[in-house]
N, C-alpha and C positions, 0 to 999 in steps of 0.2 A: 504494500500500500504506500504510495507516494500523495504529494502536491506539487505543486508549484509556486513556487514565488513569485510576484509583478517584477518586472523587468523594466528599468528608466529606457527612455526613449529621447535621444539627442538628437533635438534638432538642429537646422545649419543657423547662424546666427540671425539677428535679430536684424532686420529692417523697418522703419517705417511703415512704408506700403505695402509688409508682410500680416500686418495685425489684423485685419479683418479677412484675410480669405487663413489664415492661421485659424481663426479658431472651430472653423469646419475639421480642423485635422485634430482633434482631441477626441480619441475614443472616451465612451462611459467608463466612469469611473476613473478617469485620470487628470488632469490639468498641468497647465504649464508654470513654468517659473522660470525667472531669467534672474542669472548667475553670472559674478563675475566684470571686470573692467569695462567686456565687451558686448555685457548682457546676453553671453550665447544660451539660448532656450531649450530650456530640459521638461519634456511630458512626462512627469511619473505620474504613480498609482496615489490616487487618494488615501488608502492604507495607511502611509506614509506619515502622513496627518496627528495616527494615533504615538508615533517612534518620539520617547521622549528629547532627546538629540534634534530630532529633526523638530519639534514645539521651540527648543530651544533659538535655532535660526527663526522660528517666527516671531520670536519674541524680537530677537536682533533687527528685524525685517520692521516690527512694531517700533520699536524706537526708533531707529533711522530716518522710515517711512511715514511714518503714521499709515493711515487706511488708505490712503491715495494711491492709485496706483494707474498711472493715463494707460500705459501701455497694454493692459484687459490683462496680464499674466502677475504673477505676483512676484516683485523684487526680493531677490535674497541678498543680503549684504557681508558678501565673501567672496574667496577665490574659489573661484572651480574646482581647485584641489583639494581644498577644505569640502564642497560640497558633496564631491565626488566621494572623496573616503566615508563622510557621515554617512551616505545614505550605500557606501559597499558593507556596512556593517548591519547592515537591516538584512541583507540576502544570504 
């Protein structure tokens, strides 16, 4: 007897005039986030949500950001690397 685990989904960076035909590409149950200098866009799994680690960048995301967020995905305020390792520890 097995599962599976959600698997992040990297997207190619972030453009402007990519934000409204982007958000047809988010399967149920996932959403996006942009990470990083260059805000490159990562789909993962809502699950993710529940990873104390990963509440923790939301907090970070909450103070930096506040609630605003123009771009329709949600700012995480870190390196890629950082975000990368956090959420390889969830699979």
């Amino acid at each position: 007897m097995g599962f599976r685990l959600p698997a992040i989904r990297r997207a190619s960076s972030f453009t402007a005039r990519q934000t409204s035909s982007k958000s047809e590409d988010i399967p149920k149950g996932y959403f996006a986030v942009y990470v990083g200098e260059k805000q490159n866009r990562f789909v993962i799994p809502i699950s993710y949500l529940n990873q104390p680690s990963f509440q923790d960048l939301l907090s970070q995301a909450e103070e930096e950001f506040g609630y605003d967020h123009p771009m329709g995905g949600l700012r995480i305020p870190c390196s890629e690397d950082v975000f990368k390792y956090t959420i390889s520890c969830f699979n």
